[in-house]
PyMOL Python script that loads the backbone (N, CA, C, O; Angstrom):
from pymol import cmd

cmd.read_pdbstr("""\
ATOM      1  N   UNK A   1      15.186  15.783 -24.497  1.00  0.00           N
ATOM      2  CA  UNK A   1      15.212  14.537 -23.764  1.00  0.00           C
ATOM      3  C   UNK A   1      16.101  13.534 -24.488  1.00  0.00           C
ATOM      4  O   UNK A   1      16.430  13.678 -25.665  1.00  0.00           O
ATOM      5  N   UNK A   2      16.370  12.790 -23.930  1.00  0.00           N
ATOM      6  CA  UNK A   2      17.829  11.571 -24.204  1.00  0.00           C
ATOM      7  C   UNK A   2      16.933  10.687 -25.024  1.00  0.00           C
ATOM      8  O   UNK A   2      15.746  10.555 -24.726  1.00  0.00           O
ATOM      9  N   UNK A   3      17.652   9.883 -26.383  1.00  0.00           N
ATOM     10  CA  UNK A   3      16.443   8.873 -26.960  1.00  0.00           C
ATOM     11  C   UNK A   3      16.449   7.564 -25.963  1.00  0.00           C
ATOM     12  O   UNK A   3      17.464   7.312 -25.315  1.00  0.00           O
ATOM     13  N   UNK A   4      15.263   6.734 -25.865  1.00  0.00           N
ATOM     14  CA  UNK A   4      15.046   5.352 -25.408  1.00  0.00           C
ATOM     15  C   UNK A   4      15.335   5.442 -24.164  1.00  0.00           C
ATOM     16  O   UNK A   4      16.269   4.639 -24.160  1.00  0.00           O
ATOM     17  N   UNK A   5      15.248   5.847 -22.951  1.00  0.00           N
ATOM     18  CA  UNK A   5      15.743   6.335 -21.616  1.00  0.00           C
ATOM     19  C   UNK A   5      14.368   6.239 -20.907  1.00  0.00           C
ATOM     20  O   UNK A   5      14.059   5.350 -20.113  1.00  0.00           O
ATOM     21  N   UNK A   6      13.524   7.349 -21.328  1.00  0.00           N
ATOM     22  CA  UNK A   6      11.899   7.461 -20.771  1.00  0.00           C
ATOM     23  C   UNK A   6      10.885   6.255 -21.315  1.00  0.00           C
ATOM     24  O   UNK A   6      10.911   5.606 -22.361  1.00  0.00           O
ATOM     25  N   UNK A   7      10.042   6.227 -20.251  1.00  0.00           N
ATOM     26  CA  UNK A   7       8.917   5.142 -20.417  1.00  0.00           C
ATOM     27  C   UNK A   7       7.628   5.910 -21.682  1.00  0.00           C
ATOM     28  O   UNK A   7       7.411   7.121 -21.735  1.00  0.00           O
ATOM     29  N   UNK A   8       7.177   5.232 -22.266  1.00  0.00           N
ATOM     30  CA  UNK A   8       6.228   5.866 -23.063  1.00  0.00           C
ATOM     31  C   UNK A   8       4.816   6.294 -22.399  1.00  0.00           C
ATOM     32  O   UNK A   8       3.991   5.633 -21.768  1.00  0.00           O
ATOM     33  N   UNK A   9       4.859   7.769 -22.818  1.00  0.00           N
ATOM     34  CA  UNK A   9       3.748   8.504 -22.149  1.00  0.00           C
ATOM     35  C   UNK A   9       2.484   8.070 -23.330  1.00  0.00           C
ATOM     36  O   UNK A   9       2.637   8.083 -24.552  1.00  0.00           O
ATOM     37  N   UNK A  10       1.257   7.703 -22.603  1.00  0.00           N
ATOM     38  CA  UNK A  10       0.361   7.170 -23.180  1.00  0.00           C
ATOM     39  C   UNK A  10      -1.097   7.757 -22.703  1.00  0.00           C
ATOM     40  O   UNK A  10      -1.393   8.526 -21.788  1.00  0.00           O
ATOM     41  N   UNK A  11      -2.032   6.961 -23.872  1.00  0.00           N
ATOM     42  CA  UNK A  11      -3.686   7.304 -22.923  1.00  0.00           C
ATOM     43  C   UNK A  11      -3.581   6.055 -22.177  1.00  0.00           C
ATOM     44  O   UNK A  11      -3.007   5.059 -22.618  1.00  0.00           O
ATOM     45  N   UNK A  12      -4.287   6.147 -20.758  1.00  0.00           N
ATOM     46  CA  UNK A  12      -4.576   4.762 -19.511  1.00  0.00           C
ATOM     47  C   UNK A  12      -5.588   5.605 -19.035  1.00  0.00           C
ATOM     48  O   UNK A  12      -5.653   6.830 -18.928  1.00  0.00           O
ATOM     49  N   UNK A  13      -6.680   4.322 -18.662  1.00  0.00           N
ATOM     50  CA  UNK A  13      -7.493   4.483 -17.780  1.00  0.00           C
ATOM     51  C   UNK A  13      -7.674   3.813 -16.816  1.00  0.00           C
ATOM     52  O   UNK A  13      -7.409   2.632 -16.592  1.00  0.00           O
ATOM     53  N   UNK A  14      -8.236   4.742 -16.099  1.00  0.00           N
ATOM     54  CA  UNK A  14      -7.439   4.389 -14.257  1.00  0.00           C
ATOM     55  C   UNK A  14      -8.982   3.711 -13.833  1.00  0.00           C
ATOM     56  O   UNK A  14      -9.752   4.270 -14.614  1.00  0.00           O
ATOM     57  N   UNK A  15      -9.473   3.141 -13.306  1.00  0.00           N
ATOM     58  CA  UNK A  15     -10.482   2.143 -12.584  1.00  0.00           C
ATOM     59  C   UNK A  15     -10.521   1.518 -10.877  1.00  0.00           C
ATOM     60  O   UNK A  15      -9.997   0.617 -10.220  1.00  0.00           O
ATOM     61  N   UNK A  16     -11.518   2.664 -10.686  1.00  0.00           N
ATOM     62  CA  UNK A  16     -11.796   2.048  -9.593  1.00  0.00           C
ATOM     63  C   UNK A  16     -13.116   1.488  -9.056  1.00  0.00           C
ATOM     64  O   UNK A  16     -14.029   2.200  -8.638  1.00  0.00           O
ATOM     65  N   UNK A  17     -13.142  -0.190  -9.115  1.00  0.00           N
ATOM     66  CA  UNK A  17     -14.248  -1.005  -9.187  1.00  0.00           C
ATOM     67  C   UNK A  17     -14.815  -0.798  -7.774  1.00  0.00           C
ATOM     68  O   UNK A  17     -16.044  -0.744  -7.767  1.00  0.00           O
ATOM     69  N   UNK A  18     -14.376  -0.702  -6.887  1.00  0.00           N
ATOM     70  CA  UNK A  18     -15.481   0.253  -5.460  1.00  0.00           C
ATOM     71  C   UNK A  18     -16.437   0.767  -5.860  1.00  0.00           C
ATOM     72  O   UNK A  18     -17.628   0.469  -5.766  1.00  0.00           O
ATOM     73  N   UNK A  19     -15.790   1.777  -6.447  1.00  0.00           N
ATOM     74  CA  UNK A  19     -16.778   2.851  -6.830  1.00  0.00           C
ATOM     75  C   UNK A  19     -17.474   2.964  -8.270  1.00  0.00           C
ATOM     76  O   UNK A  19     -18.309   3.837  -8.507  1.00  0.00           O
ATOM     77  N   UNK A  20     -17.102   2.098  -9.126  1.00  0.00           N
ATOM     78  CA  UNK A  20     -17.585   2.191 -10.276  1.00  0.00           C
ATOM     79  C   UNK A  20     -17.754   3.196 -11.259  1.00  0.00           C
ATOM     80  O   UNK A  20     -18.626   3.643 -12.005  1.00  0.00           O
ATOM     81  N   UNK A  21     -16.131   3.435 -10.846  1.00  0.00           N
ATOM     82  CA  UNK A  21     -15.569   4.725 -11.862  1.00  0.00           C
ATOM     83  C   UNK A  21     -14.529   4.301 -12.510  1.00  0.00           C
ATOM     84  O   UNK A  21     -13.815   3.392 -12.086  1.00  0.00           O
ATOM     85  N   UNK A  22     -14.292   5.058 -13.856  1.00  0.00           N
ATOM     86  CA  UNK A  22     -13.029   4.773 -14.159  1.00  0.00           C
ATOM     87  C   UNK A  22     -12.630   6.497 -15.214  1.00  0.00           C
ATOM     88  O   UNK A  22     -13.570   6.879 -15.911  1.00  0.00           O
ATOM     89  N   UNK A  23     -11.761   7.077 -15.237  1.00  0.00           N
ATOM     90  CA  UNK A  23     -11.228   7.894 -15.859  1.00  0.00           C
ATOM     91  C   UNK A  23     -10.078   7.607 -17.031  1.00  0.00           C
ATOM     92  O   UNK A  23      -9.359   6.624 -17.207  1.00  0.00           O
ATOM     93  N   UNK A  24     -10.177   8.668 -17.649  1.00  0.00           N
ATOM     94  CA  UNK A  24      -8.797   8.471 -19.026  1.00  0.00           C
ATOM     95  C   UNK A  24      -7.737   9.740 -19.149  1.00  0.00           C
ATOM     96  O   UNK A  24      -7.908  10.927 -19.425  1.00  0.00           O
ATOM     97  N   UNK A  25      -6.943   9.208 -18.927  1.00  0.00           N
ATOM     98  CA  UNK A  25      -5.718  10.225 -18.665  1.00  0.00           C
ATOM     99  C   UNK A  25      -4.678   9.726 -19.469  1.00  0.00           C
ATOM    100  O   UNK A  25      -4.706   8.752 -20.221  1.00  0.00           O
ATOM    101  N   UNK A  26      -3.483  10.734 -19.157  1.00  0.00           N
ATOM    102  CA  UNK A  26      -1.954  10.097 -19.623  1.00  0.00           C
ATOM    103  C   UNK A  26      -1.184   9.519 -18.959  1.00  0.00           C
ATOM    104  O   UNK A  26      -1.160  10.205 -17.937  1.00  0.00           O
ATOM    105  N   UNK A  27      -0.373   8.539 -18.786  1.00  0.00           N
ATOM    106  CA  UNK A  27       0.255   8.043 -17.969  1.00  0.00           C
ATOM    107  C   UNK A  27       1.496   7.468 -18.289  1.00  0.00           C
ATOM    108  O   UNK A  27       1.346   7.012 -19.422  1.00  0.00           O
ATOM    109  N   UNK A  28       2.808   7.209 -17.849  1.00  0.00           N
ATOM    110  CA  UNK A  28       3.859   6.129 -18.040  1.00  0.00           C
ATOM    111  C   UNK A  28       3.380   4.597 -17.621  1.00  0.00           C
ATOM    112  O   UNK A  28       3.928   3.548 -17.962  1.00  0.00           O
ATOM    113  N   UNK A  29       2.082   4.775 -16.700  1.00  0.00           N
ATOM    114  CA  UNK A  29       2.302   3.427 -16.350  1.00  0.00           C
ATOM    115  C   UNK A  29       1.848   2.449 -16.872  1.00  0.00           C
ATOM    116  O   UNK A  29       0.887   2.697 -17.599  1.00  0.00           O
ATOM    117  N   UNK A  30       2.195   1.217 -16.796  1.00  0.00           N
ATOM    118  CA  UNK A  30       2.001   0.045 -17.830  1.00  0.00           C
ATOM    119  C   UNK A  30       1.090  -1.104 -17.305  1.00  0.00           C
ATOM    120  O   UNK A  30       0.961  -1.174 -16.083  1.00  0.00           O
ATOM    121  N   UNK A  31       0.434  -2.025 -18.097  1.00  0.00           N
ATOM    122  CA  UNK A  31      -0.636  -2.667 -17.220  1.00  0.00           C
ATOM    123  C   UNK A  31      -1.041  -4.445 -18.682  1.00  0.00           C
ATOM    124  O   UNK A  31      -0.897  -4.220 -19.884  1.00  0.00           O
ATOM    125  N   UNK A  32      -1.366  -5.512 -18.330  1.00  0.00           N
ATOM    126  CA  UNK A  32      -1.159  -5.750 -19.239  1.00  0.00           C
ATOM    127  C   UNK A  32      -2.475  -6.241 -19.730  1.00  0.00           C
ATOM    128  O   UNK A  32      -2.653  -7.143 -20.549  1.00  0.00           O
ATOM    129  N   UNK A  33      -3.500  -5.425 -19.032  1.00  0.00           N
ATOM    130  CA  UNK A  33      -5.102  -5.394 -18.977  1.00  0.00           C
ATOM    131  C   UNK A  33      -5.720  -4.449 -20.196  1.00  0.00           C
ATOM    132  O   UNK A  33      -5.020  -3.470 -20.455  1.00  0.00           O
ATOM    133  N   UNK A  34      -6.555  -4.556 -20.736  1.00  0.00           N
ATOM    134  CA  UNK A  34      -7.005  -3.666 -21.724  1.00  0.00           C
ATOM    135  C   UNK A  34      -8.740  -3.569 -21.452  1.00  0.00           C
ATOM    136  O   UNK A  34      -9.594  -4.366 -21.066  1.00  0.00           O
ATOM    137  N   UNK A  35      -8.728  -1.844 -21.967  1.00  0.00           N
ATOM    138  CA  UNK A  35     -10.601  -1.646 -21.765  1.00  0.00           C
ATOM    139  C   UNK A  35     -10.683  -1.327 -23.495  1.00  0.00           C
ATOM    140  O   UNK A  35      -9.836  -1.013 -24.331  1.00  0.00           O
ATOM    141  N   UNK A  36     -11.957  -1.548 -23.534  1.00  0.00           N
ATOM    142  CA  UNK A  36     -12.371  -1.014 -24.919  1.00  0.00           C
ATOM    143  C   UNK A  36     -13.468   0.308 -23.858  1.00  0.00           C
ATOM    144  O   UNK A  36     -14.561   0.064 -23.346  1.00  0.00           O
ATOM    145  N   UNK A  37     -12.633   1.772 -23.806  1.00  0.00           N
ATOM    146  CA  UNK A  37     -13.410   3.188 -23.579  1.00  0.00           C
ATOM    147  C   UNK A  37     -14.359   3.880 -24.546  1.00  0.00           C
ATOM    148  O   UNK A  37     -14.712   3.693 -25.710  1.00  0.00           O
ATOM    149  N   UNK A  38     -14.545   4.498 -23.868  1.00  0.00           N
ATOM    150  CA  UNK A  38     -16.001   5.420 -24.566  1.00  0.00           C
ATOM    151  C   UNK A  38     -16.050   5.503 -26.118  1.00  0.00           C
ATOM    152  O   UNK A  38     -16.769   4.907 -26.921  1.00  0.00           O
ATOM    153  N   UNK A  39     -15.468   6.049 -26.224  1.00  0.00           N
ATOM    154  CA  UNK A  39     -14.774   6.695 -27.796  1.00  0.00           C
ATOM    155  C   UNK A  39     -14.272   5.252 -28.540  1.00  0.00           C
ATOM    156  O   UNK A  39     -13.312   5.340 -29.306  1.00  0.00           O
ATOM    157  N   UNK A  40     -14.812   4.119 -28.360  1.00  0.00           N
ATOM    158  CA  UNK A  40     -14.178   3.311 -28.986  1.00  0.00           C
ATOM    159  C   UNK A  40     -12.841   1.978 -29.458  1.00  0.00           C
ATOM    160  O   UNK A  40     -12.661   1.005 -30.190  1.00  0.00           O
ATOM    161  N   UNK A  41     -12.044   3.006 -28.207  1.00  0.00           N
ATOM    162  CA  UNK A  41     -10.655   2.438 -28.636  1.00  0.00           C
ATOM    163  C   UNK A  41     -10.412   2.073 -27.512  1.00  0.00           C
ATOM    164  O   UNK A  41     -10.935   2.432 -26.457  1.00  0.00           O
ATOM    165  N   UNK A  42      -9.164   0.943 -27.799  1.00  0.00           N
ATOM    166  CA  UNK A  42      -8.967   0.590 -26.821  1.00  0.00           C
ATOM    167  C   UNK A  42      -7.754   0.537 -25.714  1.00  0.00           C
ATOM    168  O   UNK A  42      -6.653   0.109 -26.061  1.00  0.00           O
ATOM    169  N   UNK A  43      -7.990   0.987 -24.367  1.00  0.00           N
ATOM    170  CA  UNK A  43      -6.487   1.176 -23.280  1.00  0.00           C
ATOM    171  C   UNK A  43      -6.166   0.653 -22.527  1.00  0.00           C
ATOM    172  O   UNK A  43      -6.956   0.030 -21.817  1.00  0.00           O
ATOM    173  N   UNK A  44      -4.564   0.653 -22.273  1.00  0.00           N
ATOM    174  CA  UNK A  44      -4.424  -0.466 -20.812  1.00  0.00           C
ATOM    175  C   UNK A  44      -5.511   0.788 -19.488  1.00  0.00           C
ATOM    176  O   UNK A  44      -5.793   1.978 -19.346  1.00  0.00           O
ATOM    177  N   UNK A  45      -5.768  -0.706 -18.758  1.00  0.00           N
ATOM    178  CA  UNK A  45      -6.433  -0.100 -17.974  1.00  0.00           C
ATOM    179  C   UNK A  45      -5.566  -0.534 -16.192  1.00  0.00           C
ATOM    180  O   UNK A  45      -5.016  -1.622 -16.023  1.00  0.00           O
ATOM    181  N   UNK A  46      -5.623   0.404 -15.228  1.00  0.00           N
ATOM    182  CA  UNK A  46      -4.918  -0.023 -14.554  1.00  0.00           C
ATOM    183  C   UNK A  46      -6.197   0.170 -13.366  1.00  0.00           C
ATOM    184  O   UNK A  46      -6.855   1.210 -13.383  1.00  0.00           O
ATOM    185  N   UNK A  47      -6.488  -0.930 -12.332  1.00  0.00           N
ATOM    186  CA  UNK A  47      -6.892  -1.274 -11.135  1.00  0.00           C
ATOM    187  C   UNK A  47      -6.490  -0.295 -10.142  1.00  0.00           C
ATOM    188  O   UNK A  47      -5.280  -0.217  -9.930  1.00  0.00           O
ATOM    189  N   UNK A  48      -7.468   0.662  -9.325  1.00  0.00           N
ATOM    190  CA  UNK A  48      -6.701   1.400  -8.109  1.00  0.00           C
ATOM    191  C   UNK A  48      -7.664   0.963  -6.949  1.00  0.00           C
ATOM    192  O   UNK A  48      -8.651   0.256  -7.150  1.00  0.00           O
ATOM    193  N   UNK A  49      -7.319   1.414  -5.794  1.00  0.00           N
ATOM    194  CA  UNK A  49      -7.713   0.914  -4.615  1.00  0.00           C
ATOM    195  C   UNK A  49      -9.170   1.882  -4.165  1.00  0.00           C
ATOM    196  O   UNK A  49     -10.311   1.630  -3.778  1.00  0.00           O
ATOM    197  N   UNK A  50      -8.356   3.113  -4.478  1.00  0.00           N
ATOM    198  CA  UNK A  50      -9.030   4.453  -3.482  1.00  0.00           C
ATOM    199  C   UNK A  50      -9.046   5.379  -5.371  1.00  0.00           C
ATOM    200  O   UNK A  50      -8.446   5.118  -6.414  1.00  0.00           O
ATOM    201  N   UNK A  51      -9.755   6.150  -5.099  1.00  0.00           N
ATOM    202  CA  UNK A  51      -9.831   7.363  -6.261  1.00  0.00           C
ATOM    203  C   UNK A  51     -10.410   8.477  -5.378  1.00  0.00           C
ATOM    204  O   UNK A  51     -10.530   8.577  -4.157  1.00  0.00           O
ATOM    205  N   UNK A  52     -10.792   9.440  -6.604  1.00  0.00           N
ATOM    206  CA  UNK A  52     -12.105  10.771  -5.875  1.00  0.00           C
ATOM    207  C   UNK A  52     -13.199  10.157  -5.586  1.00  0.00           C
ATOM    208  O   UNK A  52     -13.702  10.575  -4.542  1.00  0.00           O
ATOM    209  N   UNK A  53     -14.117   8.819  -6.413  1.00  0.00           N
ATOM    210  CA  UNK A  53     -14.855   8.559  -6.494  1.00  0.00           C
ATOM    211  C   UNK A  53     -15.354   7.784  -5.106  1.00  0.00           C
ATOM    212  O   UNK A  53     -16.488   7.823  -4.629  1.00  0.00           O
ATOM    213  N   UNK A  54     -14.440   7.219  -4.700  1.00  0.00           N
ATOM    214  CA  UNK A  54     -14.294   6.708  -3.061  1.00  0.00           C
ATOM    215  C   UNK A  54     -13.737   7.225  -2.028  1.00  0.00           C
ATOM    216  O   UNK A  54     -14.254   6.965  -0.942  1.00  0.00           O
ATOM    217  N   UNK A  55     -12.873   7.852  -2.054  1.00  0.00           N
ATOM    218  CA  UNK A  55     -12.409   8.257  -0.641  1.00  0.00           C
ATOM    219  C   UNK A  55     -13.201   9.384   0.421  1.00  0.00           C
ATOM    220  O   UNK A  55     -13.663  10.525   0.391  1.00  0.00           O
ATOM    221  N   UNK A  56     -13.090   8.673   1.009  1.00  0.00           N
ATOM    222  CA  UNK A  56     -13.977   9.763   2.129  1.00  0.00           C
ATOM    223  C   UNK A  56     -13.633  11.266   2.151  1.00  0.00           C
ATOM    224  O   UNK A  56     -14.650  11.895   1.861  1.00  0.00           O
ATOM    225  N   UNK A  57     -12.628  12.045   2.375  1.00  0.00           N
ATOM    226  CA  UNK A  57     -12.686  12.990   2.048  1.00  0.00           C
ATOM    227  C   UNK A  57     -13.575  13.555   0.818  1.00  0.00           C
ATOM    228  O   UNK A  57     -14.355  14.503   0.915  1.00  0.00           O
ATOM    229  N   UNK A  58     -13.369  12.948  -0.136  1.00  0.00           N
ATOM    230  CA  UNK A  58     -13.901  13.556  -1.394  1.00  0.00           C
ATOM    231  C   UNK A  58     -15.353  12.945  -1.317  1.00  0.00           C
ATOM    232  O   UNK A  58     -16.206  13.388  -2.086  1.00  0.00           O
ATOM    233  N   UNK A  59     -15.611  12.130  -0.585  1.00  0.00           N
ATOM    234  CA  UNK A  59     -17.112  12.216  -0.965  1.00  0.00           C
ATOM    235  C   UNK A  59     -17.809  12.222   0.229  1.00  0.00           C
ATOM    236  O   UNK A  59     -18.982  11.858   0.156  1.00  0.00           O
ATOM    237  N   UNK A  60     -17.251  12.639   1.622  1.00  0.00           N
ATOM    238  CA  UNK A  60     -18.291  13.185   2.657  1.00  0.00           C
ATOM    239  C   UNK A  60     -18.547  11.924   3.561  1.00  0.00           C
ATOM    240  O   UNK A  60     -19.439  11.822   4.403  1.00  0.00           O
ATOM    241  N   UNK A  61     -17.981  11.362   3.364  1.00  0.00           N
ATOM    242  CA  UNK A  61     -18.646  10.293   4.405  1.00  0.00           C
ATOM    243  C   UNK A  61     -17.574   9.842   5.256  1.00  0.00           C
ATOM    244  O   UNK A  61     -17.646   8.692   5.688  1.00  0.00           O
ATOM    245  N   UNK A  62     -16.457  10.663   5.606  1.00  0.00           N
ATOM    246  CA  UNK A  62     -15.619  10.232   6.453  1.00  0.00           C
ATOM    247  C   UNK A  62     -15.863  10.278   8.134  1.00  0.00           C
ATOM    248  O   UNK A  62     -16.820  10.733   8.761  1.00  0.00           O
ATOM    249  N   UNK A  63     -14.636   9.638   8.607  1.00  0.00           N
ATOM    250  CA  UNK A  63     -15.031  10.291  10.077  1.00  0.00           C
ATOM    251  C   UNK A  63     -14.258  11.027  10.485  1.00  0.00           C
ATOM    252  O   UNK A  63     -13.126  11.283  10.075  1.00  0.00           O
ATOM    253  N   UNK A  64     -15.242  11.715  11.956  1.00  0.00           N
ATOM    254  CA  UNK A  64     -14.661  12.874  12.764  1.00  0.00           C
ATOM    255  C   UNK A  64     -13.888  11.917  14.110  1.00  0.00           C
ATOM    256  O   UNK A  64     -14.542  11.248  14.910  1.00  0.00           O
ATOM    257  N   UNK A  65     -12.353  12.047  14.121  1.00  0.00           N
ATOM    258  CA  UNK A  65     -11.895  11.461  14.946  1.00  0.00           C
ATOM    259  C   UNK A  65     -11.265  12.434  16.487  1.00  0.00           C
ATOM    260  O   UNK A  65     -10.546  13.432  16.495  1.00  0.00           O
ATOM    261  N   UNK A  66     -11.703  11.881  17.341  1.00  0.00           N
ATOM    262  CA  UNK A  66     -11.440  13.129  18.644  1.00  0.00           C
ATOM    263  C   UNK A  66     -10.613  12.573  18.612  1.00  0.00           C
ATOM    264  O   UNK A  66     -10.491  11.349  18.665  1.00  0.00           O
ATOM    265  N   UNK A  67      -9.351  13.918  18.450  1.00  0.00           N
ATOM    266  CA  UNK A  67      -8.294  13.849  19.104  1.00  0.00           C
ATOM    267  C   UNK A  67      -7.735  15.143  20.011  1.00  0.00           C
ATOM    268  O   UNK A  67      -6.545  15.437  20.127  1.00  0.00           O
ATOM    269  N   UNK A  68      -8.925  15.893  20.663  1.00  0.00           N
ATOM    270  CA  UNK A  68      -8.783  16.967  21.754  1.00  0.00           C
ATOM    271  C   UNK A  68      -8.400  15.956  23.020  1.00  0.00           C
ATOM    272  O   UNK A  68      -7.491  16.232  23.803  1.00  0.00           O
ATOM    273  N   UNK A  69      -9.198  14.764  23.119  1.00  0.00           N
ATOM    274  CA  UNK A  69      -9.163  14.372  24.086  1.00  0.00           C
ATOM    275  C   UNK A  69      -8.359  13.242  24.473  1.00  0.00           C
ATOM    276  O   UNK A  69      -8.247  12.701  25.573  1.00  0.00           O
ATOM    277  N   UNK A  70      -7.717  12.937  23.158  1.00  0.00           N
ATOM    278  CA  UNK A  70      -6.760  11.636  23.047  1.00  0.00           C
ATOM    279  C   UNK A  70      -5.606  11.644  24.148  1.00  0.00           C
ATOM    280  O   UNK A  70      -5.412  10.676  24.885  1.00  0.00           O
ATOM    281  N   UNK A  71      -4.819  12.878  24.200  1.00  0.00           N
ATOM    282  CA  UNK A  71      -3.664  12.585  25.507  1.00  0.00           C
ATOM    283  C   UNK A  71      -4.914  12.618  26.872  1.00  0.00           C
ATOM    284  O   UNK A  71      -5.259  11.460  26.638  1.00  0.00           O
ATOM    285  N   UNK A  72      -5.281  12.780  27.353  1.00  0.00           N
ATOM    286  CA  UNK A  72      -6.157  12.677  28.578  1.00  0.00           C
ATOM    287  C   UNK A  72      -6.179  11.342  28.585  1.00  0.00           C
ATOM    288  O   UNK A  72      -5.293  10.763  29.214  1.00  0.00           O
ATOM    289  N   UNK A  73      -7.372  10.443  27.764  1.00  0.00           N
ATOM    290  CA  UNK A  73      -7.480   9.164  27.699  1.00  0.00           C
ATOM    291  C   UNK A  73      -6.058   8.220  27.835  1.00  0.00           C
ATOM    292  O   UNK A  73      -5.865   7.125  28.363  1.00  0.00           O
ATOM    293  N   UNK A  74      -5.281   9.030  27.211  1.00  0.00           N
ATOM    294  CA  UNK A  74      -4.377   8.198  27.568  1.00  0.00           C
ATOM    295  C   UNK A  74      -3.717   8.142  28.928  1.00  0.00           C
ATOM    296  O   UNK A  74      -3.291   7.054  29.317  1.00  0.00           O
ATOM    297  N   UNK A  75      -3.592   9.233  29.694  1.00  0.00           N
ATOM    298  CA  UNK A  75      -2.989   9.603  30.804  1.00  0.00           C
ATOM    299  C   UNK A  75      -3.738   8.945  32.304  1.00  0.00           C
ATOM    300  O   UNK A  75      -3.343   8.619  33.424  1.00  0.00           O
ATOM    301  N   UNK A  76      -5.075   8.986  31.537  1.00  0.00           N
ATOM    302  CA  UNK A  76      -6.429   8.177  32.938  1.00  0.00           C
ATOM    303  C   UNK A  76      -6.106   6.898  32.112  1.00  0.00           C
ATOM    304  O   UNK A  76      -6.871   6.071  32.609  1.00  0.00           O
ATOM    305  N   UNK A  77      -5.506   6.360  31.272  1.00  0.00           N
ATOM    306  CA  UNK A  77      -5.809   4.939  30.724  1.00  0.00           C
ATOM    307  C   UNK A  77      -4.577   3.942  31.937  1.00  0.00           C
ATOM    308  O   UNK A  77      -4.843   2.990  32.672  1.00  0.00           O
ATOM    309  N   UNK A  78      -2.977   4.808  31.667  1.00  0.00           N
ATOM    310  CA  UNK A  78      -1.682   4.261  32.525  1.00  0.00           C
ATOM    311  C   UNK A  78      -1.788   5.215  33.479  1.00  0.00           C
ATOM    312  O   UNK A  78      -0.636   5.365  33.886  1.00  0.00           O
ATOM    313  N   UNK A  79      -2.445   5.884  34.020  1.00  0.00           N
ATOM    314  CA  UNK A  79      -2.022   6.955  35.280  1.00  0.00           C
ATOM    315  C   UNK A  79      -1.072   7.772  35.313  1.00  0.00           C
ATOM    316  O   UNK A  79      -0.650   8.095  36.424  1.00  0.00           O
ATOM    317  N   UNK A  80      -0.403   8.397  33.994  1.00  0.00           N
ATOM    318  CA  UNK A  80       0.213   9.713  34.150  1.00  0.00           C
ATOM    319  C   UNK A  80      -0.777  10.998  34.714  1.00  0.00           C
ATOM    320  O   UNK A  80      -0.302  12.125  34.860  1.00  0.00           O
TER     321      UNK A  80
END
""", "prot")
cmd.dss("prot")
cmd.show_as("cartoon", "prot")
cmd.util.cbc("prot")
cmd.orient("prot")
């Protein structure tokens, strides 16, 4: 790799206050927030919207959206 070019790969933990999770991974990305984590030390921590910990897929509580019947509705909606 080229010197000074790449962003510095680091520990970050990712947080998502919805759900009241947060994980510790590696990341480039930068944040100018800090957690003091499990183990003591301390990481930027970066704010997310959605995680595993929330999103419906991953935790079952999504919805079932009909769309067998969606062109019909539409066709009795304008009269095609």
């Amino acid at each position: 790799m080229k010197k000074n070019i790449h962003p510095e790969y680091r520990a970050v933990v990712f947080r998502d206050r919805s759900a009241d999770y947060a994980f510790l991974t590696r990341s480039t990305a930068s944040s100018d927030q800090t957690i003091e984590w499990e183990d003591g030390q301390t990481y930027p921590v970066i704010d997310v919207d959605v995680s595993s910990a929330s999103h419906p897929f991953y935790t079952g509580r999504g919805r079932v959206l009909d769309t067998t019947g969606a062109v019909e509705k539409f066709k009795k909606r304008y009269g095609r």
